[in-house]
Backbone as CSV, one residue per row, in Angstrom:
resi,resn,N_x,N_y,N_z,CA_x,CA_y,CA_z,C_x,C_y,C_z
1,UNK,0.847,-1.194,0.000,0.000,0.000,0.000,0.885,1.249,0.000
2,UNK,0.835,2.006,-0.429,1.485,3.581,-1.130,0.882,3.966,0.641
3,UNK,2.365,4.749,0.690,2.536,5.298,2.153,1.347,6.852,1.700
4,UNK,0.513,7.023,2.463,0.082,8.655,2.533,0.814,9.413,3.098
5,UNK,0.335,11.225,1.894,0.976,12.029,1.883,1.187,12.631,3.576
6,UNK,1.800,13.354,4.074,1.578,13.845,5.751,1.879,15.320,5.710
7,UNK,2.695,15.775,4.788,2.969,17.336,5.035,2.293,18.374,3.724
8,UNK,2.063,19.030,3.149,1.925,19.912,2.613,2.610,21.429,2.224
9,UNK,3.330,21.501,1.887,4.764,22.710,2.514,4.544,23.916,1.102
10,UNK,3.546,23.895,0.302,3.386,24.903,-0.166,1.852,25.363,-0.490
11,UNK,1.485,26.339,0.813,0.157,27.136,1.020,0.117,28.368,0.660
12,UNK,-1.246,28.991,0.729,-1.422,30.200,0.381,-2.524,30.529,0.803
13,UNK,-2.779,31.998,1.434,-3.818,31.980,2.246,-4.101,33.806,1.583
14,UNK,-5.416,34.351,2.604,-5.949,35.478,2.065,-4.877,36.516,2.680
15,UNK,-3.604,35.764,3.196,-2.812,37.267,3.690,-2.018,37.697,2.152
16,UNK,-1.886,36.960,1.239,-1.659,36.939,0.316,-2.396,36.848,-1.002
17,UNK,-2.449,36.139,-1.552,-3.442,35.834,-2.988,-4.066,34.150,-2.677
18,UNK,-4.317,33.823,-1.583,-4.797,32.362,-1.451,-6.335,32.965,-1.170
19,UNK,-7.015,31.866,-0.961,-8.557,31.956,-0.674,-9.026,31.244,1.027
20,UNK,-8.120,30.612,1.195,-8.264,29.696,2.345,-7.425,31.252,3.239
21,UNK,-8.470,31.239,5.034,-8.099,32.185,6.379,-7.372,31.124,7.169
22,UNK,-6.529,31.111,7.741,-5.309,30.839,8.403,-6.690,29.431,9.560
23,UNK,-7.740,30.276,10.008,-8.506,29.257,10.508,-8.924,27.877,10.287
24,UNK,-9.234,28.453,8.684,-9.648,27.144,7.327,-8.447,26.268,7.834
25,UNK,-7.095,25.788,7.682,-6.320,25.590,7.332,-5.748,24.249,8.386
26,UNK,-6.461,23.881,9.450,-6.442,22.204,10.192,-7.643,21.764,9.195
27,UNK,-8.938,22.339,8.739,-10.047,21.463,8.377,-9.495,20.783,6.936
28,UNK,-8.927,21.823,6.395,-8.824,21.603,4.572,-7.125,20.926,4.995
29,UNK,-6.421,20.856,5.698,-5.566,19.628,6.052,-6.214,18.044,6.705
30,UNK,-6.974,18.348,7.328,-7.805,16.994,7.681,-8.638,16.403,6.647
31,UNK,-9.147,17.266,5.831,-9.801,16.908,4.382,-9.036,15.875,3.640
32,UNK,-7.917,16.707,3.292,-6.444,15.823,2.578,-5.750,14.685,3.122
33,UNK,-6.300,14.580,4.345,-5.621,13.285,5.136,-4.388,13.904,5.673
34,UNK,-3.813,15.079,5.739,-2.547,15.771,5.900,-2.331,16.228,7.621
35,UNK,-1.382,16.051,8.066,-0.945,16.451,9.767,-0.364,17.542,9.429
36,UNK,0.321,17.615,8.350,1.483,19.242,8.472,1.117,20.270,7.602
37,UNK,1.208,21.338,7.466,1.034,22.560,6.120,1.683,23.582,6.692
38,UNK,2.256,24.080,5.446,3.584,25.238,5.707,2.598,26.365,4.877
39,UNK,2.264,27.263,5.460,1.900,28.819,4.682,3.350,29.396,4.599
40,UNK,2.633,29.514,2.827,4.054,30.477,1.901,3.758,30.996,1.731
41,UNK,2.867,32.231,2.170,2.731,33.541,1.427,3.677,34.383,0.420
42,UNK,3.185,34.727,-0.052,3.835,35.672,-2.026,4.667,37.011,-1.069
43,UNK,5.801,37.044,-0.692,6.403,38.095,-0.027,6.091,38.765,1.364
44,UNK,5.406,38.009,1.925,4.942,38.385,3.426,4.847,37.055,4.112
45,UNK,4.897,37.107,5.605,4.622,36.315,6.760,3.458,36.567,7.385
46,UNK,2.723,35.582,7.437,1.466,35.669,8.168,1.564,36.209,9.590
47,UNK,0.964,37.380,9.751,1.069,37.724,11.202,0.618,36.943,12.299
48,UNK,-0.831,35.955,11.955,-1.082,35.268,13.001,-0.346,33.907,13.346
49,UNK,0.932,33.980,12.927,1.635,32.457,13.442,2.939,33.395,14.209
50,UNK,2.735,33.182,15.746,3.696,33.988,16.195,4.503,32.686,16.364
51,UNK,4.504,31.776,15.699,6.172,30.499,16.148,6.284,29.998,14.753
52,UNK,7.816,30.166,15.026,8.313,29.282,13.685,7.415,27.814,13.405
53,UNK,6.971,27.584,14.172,6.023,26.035,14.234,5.171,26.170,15.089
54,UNK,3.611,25.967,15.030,2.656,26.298,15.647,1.527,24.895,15.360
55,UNK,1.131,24.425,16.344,-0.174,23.542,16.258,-1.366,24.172,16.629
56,UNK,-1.907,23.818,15.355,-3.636,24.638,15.255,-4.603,23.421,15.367
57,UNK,-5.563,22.985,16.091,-6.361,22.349,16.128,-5.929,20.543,15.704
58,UNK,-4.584,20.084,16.218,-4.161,18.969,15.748,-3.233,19.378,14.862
59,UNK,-2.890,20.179,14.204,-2.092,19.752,12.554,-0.909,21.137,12.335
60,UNK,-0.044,20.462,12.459,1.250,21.128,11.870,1.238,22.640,11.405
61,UNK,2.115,23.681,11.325,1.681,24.682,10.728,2.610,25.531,10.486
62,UNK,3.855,24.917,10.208,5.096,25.844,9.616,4.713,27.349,8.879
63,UNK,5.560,28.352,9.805,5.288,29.778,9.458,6.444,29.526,7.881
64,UNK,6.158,30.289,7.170,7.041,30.191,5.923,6.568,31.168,5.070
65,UNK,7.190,31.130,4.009,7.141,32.687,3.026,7.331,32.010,1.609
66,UNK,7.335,32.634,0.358,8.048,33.212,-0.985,8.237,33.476,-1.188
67,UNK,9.248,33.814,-1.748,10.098,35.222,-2.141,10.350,34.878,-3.590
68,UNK,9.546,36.124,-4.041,9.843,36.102,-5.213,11.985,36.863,-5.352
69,UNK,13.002,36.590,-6.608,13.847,37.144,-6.777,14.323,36.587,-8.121
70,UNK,15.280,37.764,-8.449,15.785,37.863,-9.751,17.579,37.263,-10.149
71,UNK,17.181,36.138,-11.023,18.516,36.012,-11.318,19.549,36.871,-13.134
72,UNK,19.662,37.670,-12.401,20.537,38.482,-13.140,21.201,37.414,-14.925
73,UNK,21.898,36.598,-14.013,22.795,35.992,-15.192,21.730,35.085,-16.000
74,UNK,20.622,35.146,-15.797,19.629,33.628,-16.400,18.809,34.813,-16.676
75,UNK,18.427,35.906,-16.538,17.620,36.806,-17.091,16.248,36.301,-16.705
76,UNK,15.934,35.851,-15.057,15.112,34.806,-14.606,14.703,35.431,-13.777
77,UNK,13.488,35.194,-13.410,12.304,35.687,-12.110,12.212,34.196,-11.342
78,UNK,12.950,33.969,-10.120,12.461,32.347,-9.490,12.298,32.460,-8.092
79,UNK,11.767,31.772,-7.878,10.516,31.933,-6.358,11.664,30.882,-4.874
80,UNK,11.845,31.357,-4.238,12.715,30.545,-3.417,11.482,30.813,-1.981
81,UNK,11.547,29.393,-1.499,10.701,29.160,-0.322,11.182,28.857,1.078
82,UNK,10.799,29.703,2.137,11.667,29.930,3.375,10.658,28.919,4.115
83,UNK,11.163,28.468,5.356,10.384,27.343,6.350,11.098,27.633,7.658
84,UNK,9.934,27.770,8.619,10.327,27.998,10.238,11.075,29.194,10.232
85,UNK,10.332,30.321,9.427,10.587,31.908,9.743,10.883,32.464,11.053
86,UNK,12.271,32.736,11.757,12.208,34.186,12.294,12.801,35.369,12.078
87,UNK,11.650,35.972,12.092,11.742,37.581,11.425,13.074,38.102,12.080
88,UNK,14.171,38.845,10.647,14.902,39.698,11.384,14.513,40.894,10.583
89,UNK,15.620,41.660,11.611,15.266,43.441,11.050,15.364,43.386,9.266
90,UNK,16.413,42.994,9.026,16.623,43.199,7.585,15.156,42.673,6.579
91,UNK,14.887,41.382,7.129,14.132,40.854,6.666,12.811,41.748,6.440
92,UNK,12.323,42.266,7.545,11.313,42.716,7.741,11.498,44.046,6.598
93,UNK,12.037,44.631,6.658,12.520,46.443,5.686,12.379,45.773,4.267
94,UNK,12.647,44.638,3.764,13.084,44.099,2.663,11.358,43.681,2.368
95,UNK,10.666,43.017,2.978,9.273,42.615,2.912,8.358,44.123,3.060
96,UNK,8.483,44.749,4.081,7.692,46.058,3.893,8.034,46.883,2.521
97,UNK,9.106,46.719,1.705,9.369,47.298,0.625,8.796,46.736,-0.907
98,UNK,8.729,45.354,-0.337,7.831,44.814,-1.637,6.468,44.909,-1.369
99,UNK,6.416,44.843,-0.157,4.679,45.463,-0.182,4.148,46.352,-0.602
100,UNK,5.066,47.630,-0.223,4.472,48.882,-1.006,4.474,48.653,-2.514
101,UNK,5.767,48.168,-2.974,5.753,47.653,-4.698,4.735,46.654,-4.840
102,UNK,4.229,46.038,-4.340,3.111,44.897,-5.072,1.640,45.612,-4.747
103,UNK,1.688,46.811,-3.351,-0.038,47.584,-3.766,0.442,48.838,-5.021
104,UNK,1.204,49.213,-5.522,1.151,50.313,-6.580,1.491,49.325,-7.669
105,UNK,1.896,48.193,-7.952,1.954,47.127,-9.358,0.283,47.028,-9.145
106,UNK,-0.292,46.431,-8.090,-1.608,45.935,-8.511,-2.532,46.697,-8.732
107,UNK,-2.531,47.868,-8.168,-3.206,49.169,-8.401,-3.206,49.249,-10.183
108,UNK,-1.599,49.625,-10.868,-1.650,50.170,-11.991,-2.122,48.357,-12.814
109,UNK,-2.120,47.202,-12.505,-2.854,46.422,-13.349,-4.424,46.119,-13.037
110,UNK,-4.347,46.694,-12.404,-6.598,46.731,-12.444,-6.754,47.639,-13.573
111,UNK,-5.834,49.242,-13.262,-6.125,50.541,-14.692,-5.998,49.816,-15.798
112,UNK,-4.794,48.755,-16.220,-4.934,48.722,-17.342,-6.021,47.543,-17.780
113,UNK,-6.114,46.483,-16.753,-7.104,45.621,-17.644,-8.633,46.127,-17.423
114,UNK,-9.311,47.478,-16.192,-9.950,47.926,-16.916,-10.059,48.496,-17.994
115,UNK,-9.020,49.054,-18.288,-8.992,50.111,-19.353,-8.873,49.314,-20.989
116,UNK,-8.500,48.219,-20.873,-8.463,47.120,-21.577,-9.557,46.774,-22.081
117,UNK,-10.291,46.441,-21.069,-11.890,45.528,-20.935,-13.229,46.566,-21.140
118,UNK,-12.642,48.004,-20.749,-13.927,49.092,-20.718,-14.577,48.713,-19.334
119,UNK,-14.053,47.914,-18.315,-15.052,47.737,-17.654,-14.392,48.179,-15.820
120,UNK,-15.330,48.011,-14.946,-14.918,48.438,-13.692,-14.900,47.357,-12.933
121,UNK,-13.665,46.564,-12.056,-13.393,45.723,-11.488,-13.952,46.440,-10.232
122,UNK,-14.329,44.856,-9.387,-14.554,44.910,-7.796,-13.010,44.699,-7.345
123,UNK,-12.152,45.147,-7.316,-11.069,44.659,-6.460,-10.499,45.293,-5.499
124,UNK,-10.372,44.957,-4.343,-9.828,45.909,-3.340,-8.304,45.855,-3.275
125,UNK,-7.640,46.876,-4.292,-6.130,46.788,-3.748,-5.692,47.321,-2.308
126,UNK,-5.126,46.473,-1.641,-4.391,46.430,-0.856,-2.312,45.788,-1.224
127,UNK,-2.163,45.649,0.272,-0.228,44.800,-0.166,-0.263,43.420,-0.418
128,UNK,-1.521,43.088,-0.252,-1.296,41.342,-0.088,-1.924,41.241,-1.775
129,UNK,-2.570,42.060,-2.777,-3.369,42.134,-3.629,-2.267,41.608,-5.070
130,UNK,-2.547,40.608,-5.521,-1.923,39.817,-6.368,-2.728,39.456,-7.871
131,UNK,-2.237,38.934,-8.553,-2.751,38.819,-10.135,-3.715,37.893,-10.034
132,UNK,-4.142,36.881,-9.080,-5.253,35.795,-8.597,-5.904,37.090,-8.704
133,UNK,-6.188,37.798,-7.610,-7.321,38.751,-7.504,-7.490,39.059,-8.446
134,UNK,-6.787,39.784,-9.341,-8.042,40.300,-10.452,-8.576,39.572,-11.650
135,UNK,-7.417,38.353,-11.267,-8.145,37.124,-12.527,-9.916,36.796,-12.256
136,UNK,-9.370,36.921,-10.684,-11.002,36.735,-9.998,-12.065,37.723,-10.238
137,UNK,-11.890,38.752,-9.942,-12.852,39.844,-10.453,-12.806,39.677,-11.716
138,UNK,-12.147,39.882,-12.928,-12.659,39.299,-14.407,-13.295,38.351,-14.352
139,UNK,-13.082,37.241,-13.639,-14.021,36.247,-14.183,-15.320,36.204,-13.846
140,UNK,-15.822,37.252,-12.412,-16.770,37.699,-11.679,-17.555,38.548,-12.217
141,UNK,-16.799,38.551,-13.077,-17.702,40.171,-13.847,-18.777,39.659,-15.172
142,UNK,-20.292,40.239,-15.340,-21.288,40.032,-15.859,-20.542,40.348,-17.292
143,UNK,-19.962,41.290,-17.520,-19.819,41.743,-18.785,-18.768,41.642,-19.691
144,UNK,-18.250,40.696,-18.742,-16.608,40.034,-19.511,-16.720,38.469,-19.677
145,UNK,-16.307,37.903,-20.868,-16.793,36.171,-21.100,-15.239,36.166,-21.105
146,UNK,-14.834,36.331,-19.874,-13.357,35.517,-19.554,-13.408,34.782,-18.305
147,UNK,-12.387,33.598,-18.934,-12.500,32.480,-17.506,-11.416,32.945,-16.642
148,UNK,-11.255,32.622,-15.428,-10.028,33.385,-14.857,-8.834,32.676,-15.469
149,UNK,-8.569,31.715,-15.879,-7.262,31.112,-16.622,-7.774,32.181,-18.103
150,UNK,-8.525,32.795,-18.709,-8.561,33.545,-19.700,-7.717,34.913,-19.595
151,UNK,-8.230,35.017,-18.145,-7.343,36.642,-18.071,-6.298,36.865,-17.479
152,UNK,-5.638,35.242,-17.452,-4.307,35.460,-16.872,-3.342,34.728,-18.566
153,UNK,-3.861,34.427,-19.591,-3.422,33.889,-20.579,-3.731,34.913,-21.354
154,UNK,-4.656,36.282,-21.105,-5.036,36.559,-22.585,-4.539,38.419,-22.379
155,UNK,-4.426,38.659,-20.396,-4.272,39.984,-20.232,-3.105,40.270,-19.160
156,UNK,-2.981,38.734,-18.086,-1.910,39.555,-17.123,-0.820,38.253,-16.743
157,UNK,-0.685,37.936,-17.784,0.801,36.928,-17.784,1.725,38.089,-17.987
158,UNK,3.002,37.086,-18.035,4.301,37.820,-18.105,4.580,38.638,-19.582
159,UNK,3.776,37.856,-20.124,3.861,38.600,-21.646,2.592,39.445,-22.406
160,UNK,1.756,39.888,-21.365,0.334,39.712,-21.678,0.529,41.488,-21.668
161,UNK,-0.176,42.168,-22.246,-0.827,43.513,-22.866,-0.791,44.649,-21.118
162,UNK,-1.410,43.807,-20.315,-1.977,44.509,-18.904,-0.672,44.259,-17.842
163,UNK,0.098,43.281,-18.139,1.372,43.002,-16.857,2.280,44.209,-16.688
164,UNK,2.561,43.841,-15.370,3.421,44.890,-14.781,4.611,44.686,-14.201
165,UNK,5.621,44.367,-14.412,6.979,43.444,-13.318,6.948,44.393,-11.761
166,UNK,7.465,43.663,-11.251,7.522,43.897,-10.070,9.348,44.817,-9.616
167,UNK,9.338,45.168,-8.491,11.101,45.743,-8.572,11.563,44.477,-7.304
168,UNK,12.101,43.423,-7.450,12.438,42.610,-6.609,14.055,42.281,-6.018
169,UNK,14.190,41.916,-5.231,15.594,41.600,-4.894,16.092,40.392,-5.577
170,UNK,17.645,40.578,-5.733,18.571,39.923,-6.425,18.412,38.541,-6.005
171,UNK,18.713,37.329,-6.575,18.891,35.813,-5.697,19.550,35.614,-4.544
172,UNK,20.996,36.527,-4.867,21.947,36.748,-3.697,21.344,37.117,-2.528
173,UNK,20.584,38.472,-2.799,20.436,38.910,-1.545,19.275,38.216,-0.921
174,UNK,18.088,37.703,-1.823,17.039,36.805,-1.458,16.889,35.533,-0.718
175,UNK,18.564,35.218,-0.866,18.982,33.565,-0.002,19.439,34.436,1.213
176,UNK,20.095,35.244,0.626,20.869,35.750,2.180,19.998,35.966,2.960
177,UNK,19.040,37.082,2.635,17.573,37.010,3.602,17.084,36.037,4.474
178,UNK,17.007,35.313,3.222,16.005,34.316,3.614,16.977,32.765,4.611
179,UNK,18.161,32.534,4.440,19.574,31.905,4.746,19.238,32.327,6.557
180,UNK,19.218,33.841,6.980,19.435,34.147,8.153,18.464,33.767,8.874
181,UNK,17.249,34.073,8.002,15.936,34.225,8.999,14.877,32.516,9.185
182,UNK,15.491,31.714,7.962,14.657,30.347,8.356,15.526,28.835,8.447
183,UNK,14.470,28.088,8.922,15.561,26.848,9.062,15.712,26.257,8.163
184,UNK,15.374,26.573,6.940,15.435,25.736,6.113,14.862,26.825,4.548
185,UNK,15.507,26.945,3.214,15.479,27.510,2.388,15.418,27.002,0.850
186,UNK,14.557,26.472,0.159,14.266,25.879,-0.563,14.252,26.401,-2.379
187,UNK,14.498,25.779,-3.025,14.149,26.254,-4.795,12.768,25.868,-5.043
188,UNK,11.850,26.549,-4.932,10.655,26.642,-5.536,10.380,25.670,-6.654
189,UNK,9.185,24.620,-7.279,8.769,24.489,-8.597,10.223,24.822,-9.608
190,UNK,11.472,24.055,-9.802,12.073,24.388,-10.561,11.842,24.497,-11.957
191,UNK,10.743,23.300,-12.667,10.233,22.933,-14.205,9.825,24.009,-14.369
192,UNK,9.183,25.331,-13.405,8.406,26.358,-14.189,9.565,27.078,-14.745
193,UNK,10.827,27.373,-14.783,11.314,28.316,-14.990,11.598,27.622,-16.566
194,UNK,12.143,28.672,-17.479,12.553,28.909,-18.617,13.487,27.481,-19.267
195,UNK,14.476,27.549,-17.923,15.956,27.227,-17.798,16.273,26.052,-16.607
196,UNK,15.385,24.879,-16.287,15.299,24.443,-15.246,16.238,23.658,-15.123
197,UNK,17.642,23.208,-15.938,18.919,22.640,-15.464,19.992,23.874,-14.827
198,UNK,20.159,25.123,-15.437,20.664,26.197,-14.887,20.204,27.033,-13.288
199,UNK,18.814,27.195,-13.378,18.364,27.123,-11.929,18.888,26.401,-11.055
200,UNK,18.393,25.212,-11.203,18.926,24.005,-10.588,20.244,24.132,-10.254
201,UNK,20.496,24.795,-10.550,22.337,25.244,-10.409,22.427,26.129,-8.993
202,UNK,21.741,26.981,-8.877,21.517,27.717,-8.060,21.499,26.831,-6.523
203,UNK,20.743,26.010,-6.402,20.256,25.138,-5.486,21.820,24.948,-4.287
204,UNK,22.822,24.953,-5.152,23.906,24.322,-4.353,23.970,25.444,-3.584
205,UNK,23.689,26.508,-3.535,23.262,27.566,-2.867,22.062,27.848,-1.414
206,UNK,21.188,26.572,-1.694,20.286,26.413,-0.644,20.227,25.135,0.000
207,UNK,19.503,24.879,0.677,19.120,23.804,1.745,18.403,22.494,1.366
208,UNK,17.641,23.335,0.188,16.374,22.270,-0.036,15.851,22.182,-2.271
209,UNK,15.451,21.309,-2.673,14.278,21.933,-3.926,13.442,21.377,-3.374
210,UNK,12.117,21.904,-3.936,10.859,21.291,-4.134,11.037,20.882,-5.406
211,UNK,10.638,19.405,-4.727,10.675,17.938,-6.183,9.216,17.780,-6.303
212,UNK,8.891,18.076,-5.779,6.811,17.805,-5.808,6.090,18.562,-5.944
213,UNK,5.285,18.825,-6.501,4.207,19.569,-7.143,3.085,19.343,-8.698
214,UNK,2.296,19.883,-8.014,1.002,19.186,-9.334,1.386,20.239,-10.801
215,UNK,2.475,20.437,-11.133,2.563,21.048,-12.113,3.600,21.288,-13.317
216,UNK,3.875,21.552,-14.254,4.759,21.902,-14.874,5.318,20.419,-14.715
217,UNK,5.480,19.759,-15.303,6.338,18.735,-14.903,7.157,18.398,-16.800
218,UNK,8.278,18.505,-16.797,9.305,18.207,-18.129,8.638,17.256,-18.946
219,UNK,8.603,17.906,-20.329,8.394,16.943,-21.375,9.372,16.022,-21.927
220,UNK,10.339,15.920,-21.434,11.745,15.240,-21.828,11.880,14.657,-20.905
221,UNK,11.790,13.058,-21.225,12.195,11.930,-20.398,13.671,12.026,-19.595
222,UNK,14.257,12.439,-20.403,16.017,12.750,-20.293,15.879,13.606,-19.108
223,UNK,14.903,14.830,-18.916,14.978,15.874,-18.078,14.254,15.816,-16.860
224,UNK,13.375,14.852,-16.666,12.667,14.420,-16.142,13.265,14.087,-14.535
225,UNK,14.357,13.895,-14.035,15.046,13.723,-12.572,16.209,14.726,-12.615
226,UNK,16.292,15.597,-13.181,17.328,16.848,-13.127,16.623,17.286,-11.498
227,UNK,15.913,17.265,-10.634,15.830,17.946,-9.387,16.350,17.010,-8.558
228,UNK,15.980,15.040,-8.770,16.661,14.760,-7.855,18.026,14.353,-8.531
229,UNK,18.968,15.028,-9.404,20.118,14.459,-9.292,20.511,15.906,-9.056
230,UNK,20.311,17.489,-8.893,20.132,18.322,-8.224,20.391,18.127,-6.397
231,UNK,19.368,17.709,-5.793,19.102,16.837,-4.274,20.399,16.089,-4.263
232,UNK,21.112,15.650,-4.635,21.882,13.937,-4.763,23.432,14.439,-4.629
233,UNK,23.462,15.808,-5.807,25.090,16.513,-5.838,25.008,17.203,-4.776
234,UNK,24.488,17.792,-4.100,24.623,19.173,-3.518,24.397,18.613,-1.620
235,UNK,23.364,17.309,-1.568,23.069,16.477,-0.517,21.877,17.965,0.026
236,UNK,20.772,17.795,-0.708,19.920,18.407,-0.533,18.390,18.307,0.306
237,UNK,17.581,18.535,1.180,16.761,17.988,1.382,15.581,18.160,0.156
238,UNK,14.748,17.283,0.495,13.669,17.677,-0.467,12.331,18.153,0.379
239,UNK,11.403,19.283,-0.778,10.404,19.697,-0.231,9.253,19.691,-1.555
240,UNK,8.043,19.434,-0.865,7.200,19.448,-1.811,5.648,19.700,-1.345
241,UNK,4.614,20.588,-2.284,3.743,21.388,-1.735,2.135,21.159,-3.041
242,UNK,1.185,21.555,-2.162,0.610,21.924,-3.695,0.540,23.232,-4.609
243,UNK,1.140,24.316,-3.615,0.839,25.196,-4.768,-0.351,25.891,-4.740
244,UNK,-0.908,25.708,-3.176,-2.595,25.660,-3.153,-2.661,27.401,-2.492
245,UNK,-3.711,27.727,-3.679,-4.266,29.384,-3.472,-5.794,29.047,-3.287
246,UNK,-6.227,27.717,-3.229,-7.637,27.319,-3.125,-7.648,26.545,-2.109
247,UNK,-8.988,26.324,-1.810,-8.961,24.983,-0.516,-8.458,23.452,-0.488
248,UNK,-8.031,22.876,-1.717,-8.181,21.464,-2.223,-6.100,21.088,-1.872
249,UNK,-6.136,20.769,-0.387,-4.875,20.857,-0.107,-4.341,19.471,-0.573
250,UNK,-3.009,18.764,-0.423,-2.509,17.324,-0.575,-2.673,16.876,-1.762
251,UNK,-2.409,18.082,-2.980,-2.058,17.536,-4.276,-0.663,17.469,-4.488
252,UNK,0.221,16.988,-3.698,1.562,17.044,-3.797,2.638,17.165,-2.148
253,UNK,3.422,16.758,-1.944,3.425,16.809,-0.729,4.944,15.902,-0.442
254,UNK,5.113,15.927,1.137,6.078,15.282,1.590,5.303,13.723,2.591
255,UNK,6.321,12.666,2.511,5.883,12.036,3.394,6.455,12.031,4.893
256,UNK,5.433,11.096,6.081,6.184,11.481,7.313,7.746,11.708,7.796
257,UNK,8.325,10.839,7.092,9.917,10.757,7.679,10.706,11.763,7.020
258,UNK,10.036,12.378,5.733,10.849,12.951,4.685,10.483,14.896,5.506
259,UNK,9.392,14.799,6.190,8.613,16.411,6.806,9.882,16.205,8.404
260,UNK,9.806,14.718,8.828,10.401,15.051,10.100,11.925,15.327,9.784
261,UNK,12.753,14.890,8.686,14.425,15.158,8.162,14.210,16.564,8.051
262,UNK,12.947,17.183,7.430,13.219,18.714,7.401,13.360,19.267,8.310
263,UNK,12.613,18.852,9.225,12.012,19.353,10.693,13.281,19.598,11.804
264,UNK,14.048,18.370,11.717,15.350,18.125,12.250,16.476,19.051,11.783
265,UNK,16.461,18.911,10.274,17.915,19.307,9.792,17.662,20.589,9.942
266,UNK,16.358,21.715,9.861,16.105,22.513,10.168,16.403,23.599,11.419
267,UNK,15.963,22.172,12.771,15.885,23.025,14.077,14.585,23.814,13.899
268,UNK,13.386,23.327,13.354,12.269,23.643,12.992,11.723,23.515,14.642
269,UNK,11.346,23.791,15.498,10.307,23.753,16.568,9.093,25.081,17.178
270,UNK,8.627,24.844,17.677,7.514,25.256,18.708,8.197,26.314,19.640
């Protein structure tokens, strides 16, 4: 019998662009059959987890982040994932600074895909206000026949008419950040990037990849274990999440012994 999944290590909640409240988040883990879930919020830390590791109603609850950052030499935008956050000063100045940059990016992409569409979005920008949101209000809207995968393919992708880049920190300084402040520092979804053997390069640089996830996964057989022979050179842990901005948690994940090696090699506790 196939061991079940136990951890979950990539969440997303409404402090960010997820849909699931920090409350939701033992039920829609008990749903999944899951004991552990790590909230990654998109450039912020959830204020209501005052411990690097917190038990909510039975079930695991690693404080953790995303950080979005830029690799210069790969001409690359890649997401590196922090676990068992504590906040330092630097950290904190570095996160209050992309906040203000992600409410004036999301601000000026509502203008343009109203201005796009002719039409007036419900969206409340705020710092946590992300490209989910207004995929959501387009698709909410009576007078637009777009699906929300429509208006992130047709108006606010990376290449799309309405996008806006963001001003983000370097990789360097994004590990370093992120290096001081958690126990553990991970490569995000490597298959999404452009360049996912060169990324992968990067890694010898961190703690951890995420090898798991419901997505992107290589069309090339050949390319197909570049993360764990990634894991294998570098003696990497592995991490793996769903990716979840919705309620439907344990599409991807770690198993028990593989959440407690993190947990350990970490110094992850309560």
């Amino acid at each position: 019998m196939e061991e079940p999944l136990y951890a979950d290590l990539h969440v997303h909640t409404t402090n960010s662009d997820g849909s699931l409240v920090l409350e939701e988040i033992p039920g829609a883990a008990a749903d999944a059959g899951l004991s552990a879930v790590a909230v990654t919020d998109h450039d912020r830390i959830h204020p209501e987890l005052d411990a690097p590791l917190v038990r909510i109603d039975g079930v695991d609850v690693i404080r953790g982040i995303e950080l979005r950052v830029e690799v210069g030499s790969l001409d690359e935008r890649i997401d590196l994932l922090g676990y068992g956050v504590t906040e330092s000063t630097e950290l904190r100045a570095e996160l209050d600074r992309l906040q203000a940059d992600r409410e004036t990016r999301a601000a000026r992409i509502v203008e343009l895909v109203e201005r796009e569409l002719d039409v007036e979005l419900d969206v409340d920008v705020h710092d946590g206000t992300g490209r989910p949101h207004v995929a959501r209000a387009v698709d909410a809207h009576s007078d637009v026949d777009l699906s929300y995968q429509d208006a992130f393919d047709e108006l606010i992708a990376d290449d799309g008419p309405c996008f806006v880049p963001r001003e983000i920190p370097s990789f360097e300084t994004g590990a370093d950040l992120l290096s001081e402040a958690c126990g553990v520092v991970s490569l995000a979804h490597p298959y999404r990037y452009d360049d996912p053997e060169a990324v992968l390069e990067l890694a010898a640089r961190l703690d951890a990849v995420e090898c798991r996830y419901p997505y992107s996964s290589p069309t090339d057989a050949r390319d197909h274990d570049l993360d764990v022979r990634a894991v294998e050179q570098h003696d990497l842990l592995v991490t793996g999440g769903s990716d979840a901005h919705g309620k439907n948690l344990g599409q991807a994940g770690l198993l028990e012994s593989e959440y407690e090696r993190l947990l350990e090699a970490g110094g992850i506790e309560s």
